[in-house]
KEKE-3310 file (N, C-alpha, C; in steps of 0.2 Angstrom, whole numbers, plus 5000, padded with zeros to 4 digits):
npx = (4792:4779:4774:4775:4765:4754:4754:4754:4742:4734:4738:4731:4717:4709:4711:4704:4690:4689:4688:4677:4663:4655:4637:4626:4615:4600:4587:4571:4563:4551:4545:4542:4532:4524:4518:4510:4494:4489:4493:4487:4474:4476:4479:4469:4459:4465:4464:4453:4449:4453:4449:4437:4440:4444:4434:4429:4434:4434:4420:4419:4428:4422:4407:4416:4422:4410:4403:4412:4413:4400:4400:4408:4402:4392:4399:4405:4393:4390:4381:4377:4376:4387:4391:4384:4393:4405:4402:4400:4412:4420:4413:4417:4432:4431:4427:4439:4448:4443:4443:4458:4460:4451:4459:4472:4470:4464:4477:4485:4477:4476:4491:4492:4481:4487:4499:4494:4489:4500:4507:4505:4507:4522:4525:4522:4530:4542:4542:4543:4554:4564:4561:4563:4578:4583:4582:4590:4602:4609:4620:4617:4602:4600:4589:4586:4578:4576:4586:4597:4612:4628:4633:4631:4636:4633:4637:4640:4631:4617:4600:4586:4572:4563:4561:4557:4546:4540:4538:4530:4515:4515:4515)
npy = (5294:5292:5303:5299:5287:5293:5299:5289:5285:5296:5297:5284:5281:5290:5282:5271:5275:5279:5266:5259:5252:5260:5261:5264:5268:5267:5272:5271:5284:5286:5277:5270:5280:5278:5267:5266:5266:5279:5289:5282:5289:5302:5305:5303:5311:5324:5321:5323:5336:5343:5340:5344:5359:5361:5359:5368:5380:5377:5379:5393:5397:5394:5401:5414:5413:5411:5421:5433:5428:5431:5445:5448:5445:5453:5468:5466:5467:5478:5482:5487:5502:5513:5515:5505:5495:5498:5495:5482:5477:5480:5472:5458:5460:5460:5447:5440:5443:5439:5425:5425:5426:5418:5406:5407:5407:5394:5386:5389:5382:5370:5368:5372:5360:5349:5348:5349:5335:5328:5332:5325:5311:5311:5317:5302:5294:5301:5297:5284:5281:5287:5278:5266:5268:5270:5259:5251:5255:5264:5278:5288:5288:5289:5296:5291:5296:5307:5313:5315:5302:5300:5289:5270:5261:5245:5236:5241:5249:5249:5243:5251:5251:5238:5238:5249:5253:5240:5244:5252:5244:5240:5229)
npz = (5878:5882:5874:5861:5862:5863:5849:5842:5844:5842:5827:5824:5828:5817:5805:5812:5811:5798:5792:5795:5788:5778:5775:5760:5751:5738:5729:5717:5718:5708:5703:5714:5718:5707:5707:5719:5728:5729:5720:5709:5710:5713:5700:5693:5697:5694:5680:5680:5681:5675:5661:5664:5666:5652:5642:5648:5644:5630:5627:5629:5619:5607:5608:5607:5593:5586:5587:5585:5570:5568:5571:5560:5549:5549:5548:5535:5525:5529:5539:5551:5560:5566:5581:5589:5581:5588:5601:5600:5596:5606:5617:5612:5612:5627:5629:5625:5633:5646:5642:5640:5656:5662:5657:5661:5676:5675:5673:5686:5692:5690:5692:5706:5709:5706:5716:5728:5728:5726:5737:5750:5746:5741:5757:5764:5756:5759:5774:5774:5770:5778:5786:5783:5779:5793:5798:5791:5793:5785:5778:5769:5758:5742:5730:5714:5702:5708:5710:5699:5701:5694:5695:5701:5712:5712:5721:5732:5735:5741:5734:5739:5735:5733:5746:5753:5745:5752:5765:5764:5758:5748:5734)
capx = (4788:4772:4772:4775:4760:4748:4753:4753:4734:4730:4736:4727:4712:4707:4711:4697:4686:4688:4689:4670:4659:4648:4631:4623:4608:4599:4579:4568:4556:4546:4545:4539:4524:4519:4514:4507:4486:4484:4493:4483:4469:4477:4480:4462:4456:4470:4463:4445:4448:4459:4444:4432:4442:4449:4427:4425:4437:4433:4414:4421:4431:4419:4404:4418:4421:4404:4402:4415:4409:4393:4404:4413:4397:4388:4402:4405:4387:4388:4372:4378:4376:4395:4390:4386:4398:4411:4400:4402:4417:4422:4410:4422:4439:4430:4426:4443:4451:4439:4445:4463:4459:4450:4467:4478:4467:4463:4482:4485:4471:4479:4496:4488:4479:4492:4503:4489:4485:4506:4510:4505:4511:4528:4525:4521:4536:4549:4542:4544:4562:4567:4561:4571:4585:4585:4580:4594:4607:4612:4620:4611:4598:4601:4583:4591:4573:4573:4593:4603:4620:4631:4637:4630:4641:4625:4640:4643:4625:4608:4594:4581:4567:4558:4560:4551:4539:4535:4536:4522:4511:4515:4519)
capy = (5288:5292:5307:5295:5282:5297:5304:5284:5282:5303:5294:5277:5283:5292:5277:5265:5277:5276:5258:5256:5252:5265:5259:5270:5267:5270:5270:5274:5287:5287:5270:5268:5284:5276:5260:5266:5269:5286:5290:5283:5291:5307:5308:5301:5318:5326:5323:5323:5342:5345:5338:5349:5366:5360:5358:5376:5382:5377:5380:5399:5398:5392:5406:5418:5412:5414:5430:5436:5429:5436:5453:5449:5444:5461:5473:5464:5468:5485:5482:5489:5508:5515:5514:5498:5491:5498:5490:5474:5476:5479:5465:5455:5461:5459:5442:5438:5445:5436:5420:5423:5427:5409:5402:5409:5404:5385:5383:5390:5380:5362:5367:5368:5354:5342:5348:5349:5330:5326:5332:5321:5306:5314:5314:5295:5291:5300:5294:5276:5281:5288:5271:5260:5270:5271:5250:5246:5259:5268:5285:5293:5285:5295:5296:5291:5300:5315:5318:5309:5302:5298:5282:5269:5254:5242:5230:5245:5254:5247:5245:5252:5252:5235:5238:5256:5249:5235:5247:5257:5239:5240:5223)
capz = (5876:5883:5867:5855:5862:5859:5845:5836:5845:5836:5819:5822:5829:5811:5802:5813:5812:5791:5790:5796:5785:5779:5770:5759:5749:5733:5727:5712:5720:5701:5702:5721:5718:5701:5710:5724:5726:5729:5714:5702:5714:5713:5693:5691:5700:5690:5674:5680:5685:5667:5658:5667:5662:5644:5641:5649:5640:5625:5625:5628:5611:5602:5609:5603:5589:5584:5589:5579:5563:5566:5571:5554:5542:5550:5546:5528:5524:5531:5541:5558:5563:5570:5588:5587:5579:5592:5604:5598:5597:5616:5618:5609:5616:5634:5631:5622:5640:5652:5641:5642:5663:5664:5654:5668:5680:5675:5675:5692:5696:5690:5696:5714:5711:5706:5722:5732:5726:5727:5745:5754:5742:5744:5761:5763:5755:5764:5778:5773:5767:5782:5791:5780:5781:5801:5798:5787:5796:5780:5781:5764:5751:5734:5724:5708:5701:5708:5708:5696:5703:5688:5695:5706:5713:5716:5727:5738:5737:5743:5731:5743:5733:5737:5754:5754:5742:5758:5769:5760:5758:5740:5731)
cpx = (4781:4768:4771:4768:4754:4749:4753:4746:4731:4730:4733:4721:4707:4706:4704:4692:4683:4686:4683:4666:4654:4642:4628:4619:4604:4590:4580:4562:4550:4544:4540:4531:4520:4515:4511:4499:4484:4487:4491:4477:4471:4477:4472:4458:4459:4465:4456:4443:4451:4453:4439:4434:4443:4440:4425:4427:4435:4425:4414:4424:4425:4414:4408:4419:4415:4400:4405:4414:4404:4394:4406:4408:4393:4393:4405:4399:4387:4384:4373:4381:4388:4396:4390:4388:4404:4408:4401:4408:4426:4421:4415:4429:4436:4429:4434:4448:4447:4443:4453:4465:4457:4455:4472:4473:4466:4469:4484:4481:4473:4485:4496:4485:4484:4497:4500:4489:4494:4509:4509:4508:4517:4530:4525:4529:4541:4548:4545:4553:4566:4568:4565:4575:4588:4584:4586:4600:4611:4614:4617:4609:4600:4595:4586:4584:4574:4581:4597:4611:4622:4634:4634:4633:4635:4631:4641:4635:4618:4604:4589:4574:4561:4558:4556:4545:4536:4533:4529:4516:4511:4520:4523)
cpy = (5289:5298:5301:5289:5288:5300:5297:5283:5288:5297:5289:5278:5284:5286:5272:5269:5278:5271:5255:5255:5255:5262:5265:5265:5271:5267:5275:5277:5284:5281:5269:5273:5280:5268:5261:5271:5275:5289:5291:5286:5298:5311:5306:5308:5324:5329:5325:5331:5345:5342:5343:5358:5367:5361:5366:5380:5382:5378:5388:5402:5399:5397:5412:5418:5413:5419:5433:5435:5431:5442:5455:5450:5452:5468:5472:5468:5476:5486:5484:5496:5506:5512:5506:5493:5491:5496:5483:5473:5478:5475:5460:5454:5460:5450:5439:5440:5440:5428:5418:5424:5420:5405:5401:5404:5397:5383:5385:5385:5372:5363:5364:5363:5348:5346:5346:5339:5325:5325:5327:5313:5308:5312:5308:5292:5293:5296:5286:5277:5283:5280:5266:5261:5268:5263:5248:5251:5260:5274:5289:5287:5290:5291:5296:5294:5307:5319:5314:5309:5298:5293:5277:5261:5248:5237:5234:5250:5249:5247:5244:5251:5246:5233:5243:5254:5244:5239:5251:5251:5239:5234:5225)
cpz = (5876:5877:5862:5855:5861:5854:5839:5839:5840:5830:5817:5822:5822:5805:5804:5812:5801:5790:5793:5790:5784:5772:5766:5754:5743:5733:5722:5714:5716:5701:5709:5718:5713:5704:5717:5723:5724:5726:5711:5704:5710:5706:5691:5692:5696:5683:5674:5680:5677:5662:5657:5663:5656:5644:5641:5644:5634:5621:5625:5622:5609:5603:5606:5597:5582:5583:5586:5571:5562:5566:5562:5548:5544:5550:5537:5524:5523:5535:5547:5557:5566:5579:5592:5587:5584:5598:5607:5599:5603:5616:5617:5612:5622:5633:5627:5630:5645:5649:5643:5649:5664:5663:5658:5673:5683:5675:5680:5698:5697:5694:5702:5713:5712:5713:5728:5734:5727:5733:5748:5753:5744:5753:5763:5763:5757:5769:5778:5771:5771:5786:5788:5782:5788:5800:5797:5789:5790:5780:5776:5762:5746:5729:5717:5703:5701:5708:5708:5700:5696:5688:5700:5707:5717:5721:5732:5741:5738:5740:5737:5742:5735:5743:5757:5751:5748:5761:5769:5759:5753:5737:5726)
residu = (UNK:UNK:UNK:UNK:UNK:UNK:UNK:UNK:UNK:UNK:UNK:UNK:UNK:UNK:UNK:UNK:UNK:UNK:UNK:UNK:UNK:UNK:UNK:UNK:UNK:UNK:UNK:UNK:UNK:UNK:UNK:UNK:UNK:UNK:UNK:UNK:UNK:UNK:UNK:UNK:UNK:UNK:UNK:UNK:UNK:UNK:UNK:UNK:UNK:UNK:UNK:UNK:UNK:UNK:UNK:UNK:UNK:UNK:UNK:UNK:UNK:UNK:UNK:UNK:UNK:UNK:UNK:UNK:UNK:UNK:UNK:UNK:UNK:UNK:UNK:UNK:UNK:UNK:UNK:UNK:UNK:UNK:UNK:UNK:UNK:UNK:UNK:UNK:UNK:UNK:UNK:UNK:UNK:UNK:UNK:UNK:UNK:UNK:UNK:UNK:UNK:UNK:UNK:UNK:UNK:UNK:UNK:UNK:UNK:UNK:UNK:UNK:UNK:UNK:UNK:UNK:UNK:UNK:UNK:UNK:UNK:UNK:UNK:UNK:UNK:UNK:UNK:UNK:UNK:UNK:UNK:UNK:UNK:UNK:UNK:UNK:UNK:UNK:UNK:UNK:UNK:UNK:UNK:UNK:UNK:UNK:UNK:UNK:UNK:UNK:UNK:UNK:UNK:UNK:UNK:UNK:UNK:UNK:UNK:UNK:UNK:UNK:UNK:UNK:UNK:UNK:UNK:UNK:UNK:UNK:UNK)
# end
């Protein structure tokens, strides 16, 4: 008797422990950062840095460019000695290397920056999604942003978003 009353609590057991309600939870990350300040702070720096370099960058075309037509109209002509000419025309591959070296560069340079300028946002926002989360006793959130779920039962799943957005002091 006393087997058979543990062995129906083993099979009951699993069932209460199913038959809880489990919460879970959904937000629109891309939603929350786009409205939040140090965002638009961030891309504002963004562009103001990508501005800066597309400028340098292109005032080094156009110097080479130059330079090569004046390479091209003084070999047309014939008016340049050999020595010269093959002077120039290092000059020329050195600066067309040094260009595609600033190229590299100024995109290593934005990549860093836009993380640099993201981290911390990112940061922010977990933060805040952690505190809902543990607030509203959900056992995940799923950023439907940064990792599509293919289905979401808005009767069974939590839109989280304008709670994280409060949480963040974002109307």
């Amino acid at each position: 008797m006393l087997k058979k009353i543990a062995l129906v609590l083993l099979l009951a057991l699993p069932m209460g422990v199913f038959a809880q309600n489990l919460k879970f939870g959904h937000i629109n990350a891309q939603e929350i950062v786009s409205a939040m300040p140090e965002f638009a702070k961030a891309q504002s720096d963004i562009e103001a840095l990508d501005k800066q370099l597309t400028s340098e960058l292109q005032r080094t075309q156009e110097e080479f460019n130059k330079k090569y037509q004046e390479f091209q109209q003084a070999i047309a002509k014939d008016s340049l000695p050999a020595n010269i000419a093959e002077r120039r025309q290092k000059e020329l591959q050195d600066m067309m290397q040094r260009q595609e070296q600033f190229q590299q560069e100024a995109q290593q340079q934005m990549q860093k920056a836009q993380a640099d300028a993201m981290a911390p946002i990112y940061k922010k926002l977990d933060d805040a999604i952690k505190a809902v989360g543990a607030a509203e006793g959900v056992i995940y959130i799923f950023d439907l942003a940064r990792t599509p779920v293919a289905y979401v039962n808005e009767s069974q799943s939590i839109n989280l978003t304008p709670k994280v957005k409060t949480q963040l002091g974002i109307k």
